[in-house]
N, C-alpha and C positions, 0 to 999 in steps of 0.2 A: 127131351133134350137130344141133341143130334148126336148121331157118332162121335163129332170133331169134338165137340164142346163137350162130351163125356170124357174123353180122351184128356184133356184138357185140364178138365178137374182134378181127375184122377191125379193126372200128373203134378199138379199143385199140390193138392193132398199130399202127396208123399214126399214131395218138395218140404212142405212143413215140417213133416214127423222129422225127415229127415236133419233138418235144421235144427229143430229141437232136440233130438236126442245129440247131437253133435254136441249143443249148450248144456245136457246136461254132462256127455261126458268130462267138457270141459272142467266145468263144474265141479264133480268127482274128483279130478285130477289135482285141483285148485287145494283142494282140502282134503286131500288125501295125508295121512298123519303120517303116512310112512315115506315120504318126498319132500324133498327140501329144493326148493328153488333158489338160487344167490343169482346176482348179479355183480360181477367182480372188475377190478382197476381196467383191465383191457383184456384183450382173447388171448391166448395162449397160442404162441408161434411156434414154441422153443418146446418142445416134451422132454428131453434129455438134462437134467438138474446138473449135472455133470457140465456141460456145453456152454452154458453161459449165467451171469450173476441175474440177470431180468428177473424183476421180484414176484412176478407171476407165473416164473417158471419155479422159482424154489415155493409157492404155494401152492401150485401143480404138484409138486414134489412131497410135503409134508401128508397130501392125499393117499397117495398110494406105497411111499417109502416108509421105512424106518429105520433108524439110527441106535449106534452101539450107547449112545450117553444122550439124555436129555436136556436144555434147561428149566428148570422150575422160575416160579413166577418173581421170588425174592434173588433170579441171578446165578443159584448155583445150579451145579450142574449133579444127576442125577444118574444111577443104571437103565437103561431103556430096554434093549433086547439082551442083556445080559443078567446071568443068574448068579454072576460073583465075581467080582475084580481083585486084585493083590497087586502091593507096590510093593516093591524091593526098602528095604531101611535108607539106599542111598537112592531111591528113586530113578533107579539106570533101568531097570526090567519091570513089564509092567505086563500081569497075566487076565487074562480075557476068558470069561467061561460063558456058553450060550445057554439060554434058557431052554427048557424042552418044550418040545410043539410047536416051534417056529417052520412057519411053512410060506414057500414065495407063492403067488396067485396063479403060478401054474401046476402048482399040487407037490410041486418038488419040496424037499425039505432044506433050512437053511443051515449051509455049514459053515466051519472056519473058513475054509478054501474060496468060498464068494467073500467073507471079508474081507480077507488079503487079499486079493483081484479089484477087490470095490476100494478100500483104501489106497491101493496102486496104482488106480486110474485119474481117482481125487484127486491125490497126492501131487500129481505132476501139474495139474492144472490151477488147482485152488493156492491162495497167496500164501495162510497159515498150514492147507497141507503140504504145502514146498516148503516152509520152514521144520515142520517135525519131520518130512522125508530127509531133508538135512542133517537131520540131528540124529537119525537112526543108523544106526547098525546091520537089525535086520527087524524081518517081518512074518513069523511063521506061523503055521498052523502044526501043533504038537498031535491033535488029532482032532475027532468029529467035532469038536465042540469048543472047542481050547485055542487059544491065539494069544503068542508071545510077541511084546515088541520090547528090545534091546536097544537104548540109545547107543550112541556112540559118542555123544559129548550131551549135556546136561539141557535137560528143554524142559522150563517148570510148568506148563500149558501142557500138558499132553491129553488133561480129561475136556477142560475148555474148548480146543481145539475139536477136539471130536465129537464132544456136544453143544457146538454153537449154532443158533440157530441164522448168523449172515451166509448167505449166499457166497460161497457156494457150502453147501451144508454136505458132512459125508453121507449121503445115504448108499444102503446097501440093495443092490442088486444079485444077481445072479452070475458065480463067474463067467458066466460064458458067453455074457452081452456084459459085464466090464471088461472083457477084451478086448471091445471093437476098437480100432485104434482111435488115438484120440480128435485127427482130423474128421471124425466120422459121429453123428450122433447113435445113439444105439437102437438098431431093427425092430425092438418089442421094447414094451412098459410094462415089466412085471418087476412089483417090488413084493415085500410081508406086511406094508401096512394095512390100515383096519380098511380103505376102498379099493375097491378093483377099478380100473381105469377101462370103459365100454369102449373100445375102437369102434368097434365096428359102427356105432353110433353117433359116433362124432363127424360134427357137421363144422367145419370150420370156419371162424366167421359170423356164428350163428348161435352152438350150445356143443357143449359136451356135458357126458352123463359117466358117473362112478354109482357101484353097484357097494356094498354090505362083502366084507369078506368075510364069511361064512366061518372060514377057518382059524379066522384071526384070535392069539390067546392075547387079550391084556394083562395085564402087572394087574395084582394085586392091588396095591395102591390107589387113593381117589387122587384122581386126574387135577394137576398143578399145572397148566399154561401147556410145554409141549411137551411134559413128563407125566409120568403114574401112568392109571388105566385110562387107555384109548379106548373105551367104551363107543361102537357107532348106533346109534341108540335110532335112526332112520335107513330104512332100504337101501334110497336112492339119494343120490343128488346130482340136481341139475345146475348146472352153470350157463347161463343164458349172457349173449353178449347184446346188450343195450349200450352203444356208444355217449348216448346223451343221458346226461344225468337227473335233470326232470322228466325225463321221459320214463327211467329208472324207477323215480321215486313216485311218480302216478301210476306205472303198474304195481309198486310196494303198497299202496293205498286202498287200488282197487281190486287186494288179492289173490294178484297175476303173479306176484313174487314176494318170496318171504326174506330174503336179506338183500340188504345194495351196500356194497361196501364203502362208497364214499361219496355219498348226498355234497352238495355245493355249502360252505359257507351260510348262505343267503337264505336258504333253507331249513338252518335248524331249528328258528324261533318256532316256525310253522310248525316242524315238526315234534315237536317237546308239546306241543297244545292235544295234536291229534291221537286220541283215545288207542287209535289200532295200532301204534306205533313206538316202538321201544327205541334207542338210542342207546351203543354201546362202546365205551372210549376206552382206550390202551393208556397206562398211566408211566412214569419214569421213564427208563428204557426204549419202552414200546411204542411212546411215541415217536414223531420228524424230529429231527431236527436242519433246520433250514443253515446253509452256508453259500457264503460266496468264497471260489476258490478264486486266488488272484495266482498271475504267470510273473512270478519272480524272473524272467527270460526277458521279459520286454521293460525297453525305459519307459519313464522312471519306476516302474517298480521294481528294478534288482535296486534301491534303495529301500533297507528295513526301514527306516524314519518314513519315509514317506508310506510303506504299505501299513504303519502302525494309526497312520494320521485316518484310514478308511476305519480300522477297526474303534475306533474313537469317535465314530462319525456317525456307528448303528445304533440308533435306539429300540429298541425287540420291540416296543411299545407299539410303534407306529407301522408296524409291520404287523402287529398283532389284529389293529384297526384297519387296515387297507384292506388285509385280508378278511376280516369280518369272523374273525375268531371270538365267540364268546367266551370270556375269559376264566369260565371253568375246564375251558379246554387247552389254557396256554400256560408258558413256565412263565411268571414273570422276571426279566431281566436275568437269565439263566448264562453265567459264564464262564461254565463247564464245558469247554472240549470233549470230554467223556458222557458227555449227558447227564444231565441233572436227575436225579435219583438212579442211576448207574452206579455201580459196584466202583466205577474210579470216578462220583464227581469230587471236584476242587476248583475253588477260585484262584489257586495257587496265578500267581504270576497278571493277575487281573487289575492291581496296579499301574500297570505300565500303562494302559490306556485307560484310566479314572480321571475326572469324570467322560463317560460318557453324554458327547452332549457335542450340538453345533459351534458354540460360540467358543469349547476348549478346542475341538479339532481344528478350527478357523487358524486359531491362534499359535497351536502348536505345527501347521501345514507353513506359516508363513518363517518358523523358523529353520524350515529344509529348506533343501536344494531345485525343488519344483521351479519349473519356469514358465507356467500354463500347457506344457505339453497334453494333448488331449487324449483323453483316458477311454477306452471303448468297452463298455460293458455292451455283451450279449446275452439278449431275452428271448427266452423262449416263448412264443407266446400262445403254443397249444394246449399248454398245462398252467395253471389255477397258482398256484404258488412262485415258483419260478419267475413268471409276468410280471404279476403284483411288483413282488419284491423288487425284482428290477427298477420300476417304475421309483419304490420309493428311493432306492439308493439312489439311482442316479440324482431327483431332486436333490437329495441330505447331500451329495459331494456339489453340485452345485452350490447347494447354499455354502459351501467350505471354502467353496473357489479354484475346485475345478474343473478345467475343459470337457466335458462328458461329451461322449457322441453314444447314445445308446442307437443299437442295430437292433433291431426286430427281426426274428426269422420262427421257423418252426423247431421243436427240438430234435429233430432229427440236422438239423443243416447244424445249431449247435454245438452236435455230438461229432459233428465233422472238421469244423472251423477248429475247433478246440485243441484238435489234432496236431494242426501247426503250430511253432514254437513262438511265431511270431501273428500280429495284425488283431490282437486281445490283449485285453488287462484282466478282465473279472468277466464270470458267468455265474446266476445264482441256480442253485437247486436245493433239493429236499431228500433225507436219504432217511431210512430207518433206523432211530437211535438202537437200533440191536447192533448193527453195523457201526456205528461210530463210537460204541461207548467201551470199547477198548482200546489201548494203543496201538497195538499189531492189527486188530479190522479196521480201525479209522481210516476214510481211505484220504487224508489228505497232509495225514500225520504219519501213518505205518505206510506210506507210500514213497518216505522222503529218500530220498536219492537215486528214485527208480525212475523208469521214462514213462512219465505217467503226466496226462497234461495240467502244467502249474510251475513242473518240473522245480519242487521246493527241495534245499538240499543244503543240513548242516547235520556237520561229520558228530557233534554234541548229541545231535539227537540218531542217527547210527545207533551210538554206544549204549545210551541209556535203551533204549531198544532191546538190543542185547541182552544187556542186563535182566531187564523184564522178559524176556523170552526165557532166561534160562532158569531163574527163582520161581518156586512154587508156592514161596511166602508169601501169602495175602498181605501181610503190613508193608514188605519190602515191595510187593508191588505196588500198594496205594502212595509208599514213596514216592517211587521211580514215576508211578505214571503224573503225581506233582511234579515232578522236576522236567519232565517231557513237558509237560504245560506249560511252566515258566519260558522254557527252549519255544512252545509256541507263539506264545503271547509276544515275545521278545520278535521273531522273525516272520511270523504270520503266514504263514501257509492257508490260511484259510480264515475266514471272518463269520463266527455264529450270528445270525441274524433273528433269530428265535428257536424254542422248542413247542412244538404243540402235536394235537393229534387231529385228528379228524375221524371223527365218530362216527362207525357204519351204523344202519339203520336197517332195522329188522322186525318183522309181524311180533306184537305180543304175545300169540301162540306160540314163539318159539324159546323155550326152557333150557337152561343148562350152560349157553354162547358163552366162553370164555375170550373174557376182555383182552383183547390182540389187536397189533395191526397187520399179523400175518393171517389171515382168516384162515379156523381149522373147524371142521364140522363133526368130529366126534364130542361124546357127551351131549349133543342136541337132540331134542326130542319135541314134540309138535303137540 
């Protein structure tokens, strides 16, 4: 053989090995028990949980953060990093003790003094932390460990508030990055939850990677949804961004990745047949729920009759089918405001638009004030639900008799349009019944007479508001938030189109996954 063509070989040869041992590291990697691959809703823009509601920034956040109160999976709310709370008899003072061995991810230890700095920063920004900094008095730290809050008028939410898991969620950082001001996100990602957030790692775009905090102490307790023990039972986890969702679920198949958090509709039959694949669904609560917000601002709909005659007009049914919801994953005919299996659901006030149904809304539209003035719903049309939905309303108010002009755009141009008071009637979306299944986080009902686009506004529901904000009575609050229902139903701030979930999809090798639509990776294990 000649020099060249020794040369040649050789080179191939090692070409190969090369190759292969590449395949096998891969390989290793693939099935490594101590690594969790996910692929999640979108990439992660936002790092600062603080800075904005985007649901993949407060799932960013439940990674590396932890919070004073948790909620458990039945609703209530639990001690999280705390080793002992005390309510005053008149519930005005309310004491705070930290657990011992609490340590943020840069070795420092957690005091009072980052509470109160991280409730301070919350505070100003988040809807329900500006409600309890309203109602406070003050906010101190007595000493290492200890942190007093003193109303100064009556706020019956103060454990709720603190341990809920909508966006924006308090988590506790370090005083000295909840300084930053708040036109500013914060310089570093160190919280005490059970992952360390790998910057240096992070590839934008692409993957980010959280490492095992080493130091992390859980609670005693076995692990309830986002409370007990935060056991992280894997090394590593990788968040990979796969934009497309079959693309997603063929590397879930071909044990490229161990979770996708939301496989298409169209998809699930397939995947309920396939042996290597589990399906995992959020129940009550946890699920969407789908709404169209209508702009009481534009004619005809600052007519309550005529925005009653849209809500009359949805059947969840066929929104349930458009979308291609197998119907162990939908609420049937769910017309709870608060979310059905929610701590406030009620049909309360669900009358007013009975039956649901074409040919009563027909009927009931021709005895308003309508003149065919044409109705403009905006659809989003990059996201899966949204679309849909659009498409069916708009047919169901044509078949009512009226003018529709639906506008197609992407949901970013949506989240723009919206903006303006005027040139919409209706845009549908999807929010997490964690979010909506209170009165005060609902954002279409606890938003009412604020400048928020829909701009819905009666002074009736102000008060009961009110009310519910400052009782800590369970029964007087399942009142109150009936009566807030009826105030909706009556004046429609928003139209439930369905509830359902949409089931991630994850390796059967993986053990433990607590059924969420907030994806959390402690208690997993491979």
């Amino acid at each position: 053989m000649s020099p060249v063509l020794s040369r040649l070989a050789r080179t191939l040869q090692l070409s190969a090995v090369a190759a292969l041992l590449g395949v096998t590291a891969a390989h290793a990697q693939l099935h490594d028990k101590k690594t969790l691959t996910a692929v999640l809703e979108a990439d992660v823009r936002v790092l600062d949980p603080s800075f904005t509601t985007v649901y993949i920034t407060r799932t960013f956040g439940f990674m590396v953060y932890d919070t004073l109160f948790s909620q458990a999976e039945d609703g209530s709310v639990k001690p999280q990093m705390l080793e002992s709370f005390d309510i005053s008899p008149d519930k005005m003072v309310y004491k705070f003790v930290l657990r011992d061995g609490l340590k943020f991810h840069d070795g420092s230890k957690v005091t009072s003094a980052d509470v109160v700095a991280s409730l301070q920063r919350w505070g100003q920004k988040d809807a329900l932390g500006k409600a309890l900094t309203a109602a406070t008095k003050s906010l101190v730290a007595t000493d290492e460990k200890t942190i007093v809050l003193t109303l100064g008028k009556p706020y019956g939410q103060v454990l709720q508030t603190l341990g809920k898991p909508s966006a924006m969620v308090p988590f506790i950082m370090p005083a000295r990055l909840a300084k930053t001001p708040l036109s500013e996100q914060v310089p570093e990602i160190i919280g005490s939850g059970p992952f360390v957030f790998k910057r240096s790692e992070w590839k934008p775009g692409s993957q980010m990677t959280f490492e095992r905090f080493k130091d992390y102490v859980p609670r005693k307790e076995a692990v309830d949804f986002l409370a007990g023990g935060k056991v992280a039972k894997v090394d590593r986890v990788i968040w990979k961004v796969i934009p497309d969702a079959n693309t997603a679920i063929s590397a879930l198949q071909a044990g490229e990745v161990d979770y996708v958090q939301y496989p298409s509709f169209d998809m699930l039959k397939l995947l309920q047949k396939d042996p290597s694949v589990q399906l995992v669904s959020a129940k009550g609560a946890g699920m969407f729920m789908g709404h169209f917000r209508l702009n009481h601002l534009e004619k005809p709909f600052d007519d309550p009759a005529i925005r009653r005659v849209v809500n009359m007009a949805v059947d969840s049914s066929k929104f349930m089918a458009a979308l291609g919801v197998p119907p162990e994953y939908a609420v049937t005919n769910c017309l709870a405001y608060f979310s059905c299996g929610g701590t406030y659901e009620t049909n309360a006030g669900s009358e007013l638009v009975a039956p649901r149904s074409i040919a009563a809304a027909k009927a009931a539209l021709a005895k308003t004030k309508y003149k065919g003035e044409k109705i403009t719903i905006l659809q989003g049309t990059d996201i899966e639900a949204p679309r849909v939905s659009a498409e069916v309303l708009a047919q169901s108010l044509r078949e009512v008799g009226f003018n529709v002009d639906l506008q197609s755009m992407d949901w970013g141009s949506v989240v723009s349009k919206r903006a303006s008071k005027t040139g919409w009637h209706m845009f549908s979306v999807h929010n997490a019944g964690y979010d909506m299944a209170n009165p005060l986080t609902n954002l279409y009902i606890g938003s009412n007479c604020a400048d928020y686009p829909g701009w819905s506004c009666d002074e009736r529901i102000t008060k009961k508001l009110a009310e519910f904000r400052e009782t800590a009575d369970l029964a007087k609050q399942k009142e109150l938030a009936a009566d807030i229902q009826k105030l909706a139903y009556e004046t429609t701030p928003s139209v439930v189109w369905g509830q359902f979930a949409q089931p991630a999809a994850l390796s059967k090798e993986l053990k433990g996954m607590i059924n969420s639509s907030i994806p959390v990776f402690w208690n997993v294990s491979k």
